[in-house]
C-alpha positions, 0 to 999 in steps of 0.5 A: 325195211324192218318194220316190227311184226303188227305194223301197218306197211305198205308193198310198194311193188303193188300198193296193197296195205298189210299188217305185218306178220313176221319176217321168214328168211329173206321175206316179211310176209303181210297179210291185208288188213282185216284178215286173208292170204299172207303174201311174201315181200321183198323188205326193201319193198316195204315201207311203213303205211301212213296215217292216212294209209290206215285211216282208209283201210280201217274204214274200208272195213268197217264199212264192208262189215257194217254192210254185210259184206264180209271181208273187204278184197283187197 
């Protein structure tokens, strides 16, 4: 799938949730949601991350800033 860059998707080799970050050769490279180390992935691995999908990611990090915690590991 060619979602565009800053979309919410999903690796569904793994299950992490990334923003998409752009599209390098035969790879859309996603980084977590709330920032860390970009990954490569397969296109046809990606699908677009639902309302919920997000919904929990975001809240995820806000709750790891609110409680100090810095950024979440995903």
């Amino acid at each position: 799938m060619n979602l565009p860059v800053g979309s919410c998707a999903v690796d569904t080799r793994t299950g992490r949730l990334g923003i998409v970050m752009g599209h390098e050769g035969p790879y859309v490279q996603l980084r977590p949601y709330g920032g860390g180390r970009e990954w490569d992935c397969d296109p046809r691995a990606v699908r677009e991350a639902t309302h919920a999908e997000r919904l929990h990611a975001e809240t995820a990090y806000v709750s790891a800033r609110t409680a100090g915690h810095g950024e979440p590991v995903a």
